[in-house]
C-alpha positions as CSV (number, residue, x, y, z in Angstrom):
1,X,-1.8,32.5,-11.7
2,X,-2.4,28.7,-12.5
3,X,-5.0,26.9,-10.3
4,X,-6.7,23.8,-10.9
5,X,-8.9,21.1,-9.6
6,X,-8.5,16.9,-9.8
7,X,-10.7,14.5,-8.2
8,X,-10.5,10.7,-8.5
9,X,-13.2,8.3,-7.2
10,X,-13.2,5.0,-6.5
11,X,-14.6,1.6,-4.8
12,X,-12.0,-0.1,-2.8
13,X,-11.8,-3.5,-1.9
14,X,-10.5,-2.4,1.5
15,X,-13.0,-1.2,4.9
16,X,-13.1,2.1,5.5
17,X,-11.4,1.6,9.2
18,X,-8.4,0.1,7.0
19,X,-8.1,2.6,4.5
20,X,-8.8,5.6,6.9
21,X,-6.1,4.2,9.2
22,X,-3.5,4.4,6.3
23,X,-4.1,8.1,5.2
24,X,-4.2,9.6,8.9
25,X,-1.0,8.0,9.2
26,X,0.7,11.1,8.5
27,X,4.1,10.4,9.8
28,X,4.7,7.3,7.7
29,X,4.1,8.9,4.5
30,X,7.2,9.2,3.6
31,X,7.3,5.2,3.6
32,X,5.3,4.7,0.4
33,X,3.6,8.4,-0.4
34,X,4.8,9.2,-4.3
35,X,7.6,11.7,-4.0
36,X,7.5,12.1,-0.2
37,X,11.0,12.0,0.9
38,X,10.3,13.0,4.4
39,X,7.0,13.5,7.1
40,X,7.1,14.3,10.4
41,X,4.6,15.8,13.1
42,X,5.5,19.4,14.5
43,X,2.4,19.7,16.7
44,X,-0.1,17.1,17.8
45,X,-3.8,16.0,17.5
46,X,-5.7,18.6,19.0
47,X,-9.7,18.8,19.1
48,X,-11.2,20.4,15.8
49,X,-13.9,22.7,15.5
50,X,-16.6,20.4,13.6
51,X,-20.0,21.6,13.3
52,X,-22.9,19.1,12.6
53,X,-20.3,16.1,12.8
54,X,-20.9,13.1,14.8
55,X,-17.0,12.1,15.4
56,X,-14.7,14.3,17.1
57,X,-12.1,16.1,14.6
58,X,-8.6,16.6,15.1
59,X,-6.1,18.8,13.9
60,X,-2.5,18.4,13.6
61,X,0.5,20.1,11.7
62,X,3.4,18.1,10.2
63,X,6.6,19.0,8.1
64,X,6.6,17.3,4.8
65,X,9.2,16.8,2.4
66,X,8.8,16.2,-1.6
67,X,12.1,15.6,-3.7
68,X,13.3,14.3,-6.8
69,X,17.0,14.3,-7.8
70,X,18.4,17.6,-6.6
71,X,15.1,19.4,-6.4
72,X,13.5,19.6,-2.4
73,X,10.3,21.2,-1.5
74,X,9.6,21.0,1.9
75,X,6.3,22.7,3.5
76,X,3.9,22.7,6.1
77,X,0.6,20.7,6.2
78,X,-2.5,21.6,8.3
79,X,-4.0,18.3,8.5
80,X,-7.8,17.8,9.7
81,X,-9.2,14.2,10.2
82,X,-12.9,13.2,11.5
83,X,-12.6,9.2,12.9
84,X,-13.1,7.2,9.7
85,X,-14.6,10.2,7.8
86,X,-12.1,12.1,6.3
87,X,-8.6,13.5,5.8
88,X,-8.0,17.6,4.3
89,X,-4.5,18.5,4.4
90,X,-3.7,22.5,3.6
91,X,-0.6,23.4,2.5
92,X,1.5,26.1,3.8
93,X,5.5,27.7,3.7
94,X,5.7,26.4,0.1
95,X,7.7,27.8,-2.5
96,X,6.1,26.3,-5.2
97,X,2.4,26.2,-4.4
98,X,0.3,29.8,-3.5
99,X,-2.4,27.2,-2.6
100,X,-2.7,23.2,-2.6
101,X,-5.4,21.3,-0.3
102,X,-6.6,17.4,-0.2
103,X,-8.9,15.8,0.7
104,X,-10.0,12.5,1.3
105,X,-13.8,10.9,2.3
106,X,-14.4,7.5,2.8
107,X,-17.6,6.1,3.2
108,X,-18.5,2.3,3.2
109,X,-19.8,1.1,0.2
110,X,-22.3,-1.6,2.1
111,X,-24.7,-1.5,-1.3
112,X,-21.8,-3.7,-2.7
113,X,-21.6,-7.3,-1.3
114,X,-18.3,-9.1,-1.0
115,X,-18.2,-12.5,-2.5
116,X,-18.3,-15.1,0.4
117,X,-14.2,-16.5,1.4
118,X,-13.8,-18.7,4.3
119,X,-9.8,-18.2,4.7
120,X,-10.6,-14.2,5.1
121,X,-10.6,-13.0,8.3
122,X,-11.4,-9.1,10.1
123,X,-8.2,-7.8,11.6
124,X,-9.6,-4.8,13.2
125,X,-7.1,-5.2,16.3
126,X,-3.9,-5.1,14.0
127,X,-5.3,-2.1,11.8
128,X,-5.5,-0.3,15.4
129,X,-2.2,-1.7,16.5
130,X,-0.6,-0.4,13.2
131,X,-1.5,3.1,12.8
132,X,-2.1,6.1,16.1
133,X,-2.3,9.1,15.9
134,X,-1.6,9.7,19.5
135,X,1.5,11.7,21.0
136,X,3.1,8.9,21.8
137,X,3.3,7.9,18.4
138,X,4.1,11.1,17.1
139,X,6.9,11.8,19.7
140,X,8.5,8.3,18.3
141,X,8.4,9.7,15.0
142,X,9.7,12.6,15.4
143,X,13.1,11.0,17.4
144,X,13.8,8.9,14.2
145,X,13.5,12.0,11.9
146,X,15.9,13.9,14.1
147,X,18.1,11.5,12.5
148,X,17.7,11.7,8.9
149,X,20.3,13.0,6.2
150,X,20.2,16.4,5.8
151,X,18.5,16.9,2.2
152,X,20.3,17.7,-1.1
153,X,21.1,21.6,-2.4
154,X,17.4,23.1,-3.1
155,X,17.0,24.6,-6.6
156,X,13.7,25.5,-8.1
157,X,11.8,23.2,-10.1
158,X,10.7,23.4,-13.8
159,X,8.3,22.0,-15.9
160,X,10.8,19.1,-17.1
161,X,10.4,18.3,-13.5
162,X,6.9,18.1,-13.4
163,X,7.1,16.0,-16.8
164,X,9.7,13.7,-15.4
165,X,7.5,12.7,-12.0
166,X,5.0,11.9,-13.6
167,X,6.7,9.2,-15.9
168,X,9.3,8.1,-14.0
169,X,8.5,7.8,-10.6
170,X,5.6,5.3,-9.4
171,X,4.3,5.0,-6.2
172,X,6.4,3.4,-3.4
173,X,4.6,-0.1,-2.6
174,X,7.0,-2.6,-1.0
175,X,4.6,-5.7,-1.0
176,X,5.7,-7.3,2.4
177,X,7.2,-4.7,4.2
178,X,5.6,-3.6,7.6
179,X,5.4,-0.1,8.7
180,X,8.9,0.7,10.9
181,X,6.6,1.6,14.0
182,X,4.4,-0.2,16.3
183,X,2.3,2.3,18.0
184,X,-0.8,2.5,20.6
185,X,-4.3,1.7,19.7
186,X,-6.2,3.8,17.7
187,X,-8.5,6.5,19.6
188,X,-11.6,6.1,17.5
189,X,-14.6,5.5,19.6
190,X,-17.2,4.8,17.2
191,X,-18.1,1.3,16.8
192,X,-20.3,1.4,13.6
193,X,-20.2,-1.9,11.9
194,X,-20.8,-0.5,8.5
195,X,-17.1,1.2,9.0
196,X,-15.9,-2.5,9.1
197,X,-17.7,-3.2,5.9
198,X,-14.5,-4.7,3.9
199,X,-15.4,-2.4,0.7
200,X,-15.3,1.2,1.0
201,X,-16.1,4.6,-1.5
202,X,-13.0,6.9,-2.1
203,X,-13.2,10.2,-3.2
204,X,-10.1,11.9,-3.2
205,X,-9.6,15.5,-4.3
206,X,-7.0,17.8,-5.1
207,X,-7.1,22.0,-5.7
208,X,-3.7,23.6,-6.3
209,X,-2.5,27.1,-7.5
210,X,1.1,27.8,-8.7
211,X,2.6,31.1,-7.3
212,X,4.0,31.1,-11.5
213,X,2.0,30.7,-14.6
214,X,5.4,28.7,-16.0
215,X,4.3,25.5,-14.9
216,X,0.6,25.9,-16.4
217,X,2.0,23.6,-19.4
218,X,3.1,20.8,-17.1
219,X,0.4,20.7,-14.2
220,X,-2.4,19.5,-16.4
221,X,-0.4,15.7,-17.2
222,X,1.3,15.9,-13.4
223,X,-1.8,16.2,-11.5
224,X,-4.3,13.8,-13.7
225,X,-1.2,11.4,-12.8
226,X,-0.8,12.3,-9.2
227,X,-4.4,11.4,-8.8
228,X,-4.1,8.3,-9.5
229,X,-0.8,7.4,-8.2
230,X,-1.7,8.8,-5.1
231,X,-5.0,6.6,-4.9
232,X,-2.6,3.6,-6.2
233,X,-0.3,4.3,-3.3
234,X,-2.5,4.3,0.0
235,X,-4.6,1.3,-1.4
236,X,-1.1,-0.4,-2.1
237,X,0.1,0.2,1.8
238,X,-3.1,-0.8,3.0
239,X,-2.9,-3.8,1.2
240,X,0.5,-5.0,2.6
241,X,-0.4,-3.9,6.1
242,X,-3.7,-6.2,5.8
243,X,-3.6,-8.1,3.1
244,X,-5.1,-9.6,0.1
245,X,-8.6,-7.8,-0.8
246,X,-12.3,-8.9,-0.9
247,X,-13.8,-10.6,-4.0
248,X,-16.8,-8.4,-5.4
């Protein structure tokens, strides 16, 4: 079989509140995620085993969608997030991948200073106004994907396909645009300051097996360029949800 491992890190010129808000955000992925045709949340936030953690974990499970031309893969994502911390996503019900996990951990980069700007200003309320993961919020979600197009003929995807992603397609930023739903306040109780620091550490991994050895030519170029793009992506959304970044 053909497995492999991609990690990306990063400083952002974004908090980690900001930035964690975006990738929680599960149900609007399919709004600027690379490839992500559809997202939708099957069953909600529920409490998370998390031993030695200090914020609560929450599981969820959503429905996701990846497409390009004819070709449609849609699976199911177990999706594990600690307040501010961390997003894992496991994959499941996929006919492409045996295996295929990310992860994301954020922590506040408060060794780096921002360079002082008078006309920037915190906008914790609207980051918590934006993004929820809270039924509510999920039961909205799932009422506008009741009405999407049913997707195209499924076939099964080859290398070319691979190939062709990774040139072809770059990630869906609309500079501008704000997210289709208003929802309820985040429910993340921790107050640290540090998590409002306005530059943040991303590390963002992904490990992947094929259930065939035919794509082993391919995956090496497609995930060193999903890595990236899907870095490029979330930083891009965050950006247009709360605007121009820090100088550093």
């Amino acid at each position: 079989m053909t497995a492999g491992l991609r990690t990306h890190t990063q400083t952002i010129r974004l908090g980690q509140r900001q930035l964690y808000a975006v990738v929680a955000g599960v149900q609007h992925y399919a709004q600027f995620v690379p490839w992500c045709v559809a997202a939708r949340i099957v069953a909600p936030p529920t409490p998370a085993p998390a031993p030695g953690l200090e914020r609560r974990a929450s599981r969820l499970r959503a429905e996701l969608r990846v497409g390009f031309n004819a070709f449609s893969e849609r699976y199911t994502s177990d999706v594990t997030c600690v307040p501010l911390s961390s997003v894992r996503a496991v994959a499941s019900n996929s006919a492409l991948f045996k295996t295929l996990t990310t992860t994301w951990t954020l922590t506040p980069a408060t060794d780096v200073r921002p360079r002082a700007n008078p006309n920037q200003t915190a906008n914790k309320s609207h980051a918590d106004n934006i993004y929820s993961v809270s039924q509510s919020a999920i039961q909205m979600d799932q009422n506008l994907t009741s009405t999407q197009t049913p997707s195209k003929a499924k076939r099964k995807l080859t290398s070319a396909d691979l190939l062709k992603f990774s040139s072809l397609h770059e990630p869906k930023i609309q500079v501008g645009v704000s997210p289709a739903i208003s929802v309820p306040p985040l429910a993340v109780q921790d107050q640290d300051s540090a998590s409002d620091h306005p530059i943040c550490n991303v590390d963002f991994y992904i490990a992947f097996e094929f259930k065939s050895p035919i794509y082993a030519h391919a995956s090496d170029l497609f995930f060193n360029q999903v890595c990236l793009a899907m870095v490029k992506s979330f930083e891009g959304r965050a950006r247009e949800v709360y605007g121009p970044a820090v100088e550093f």
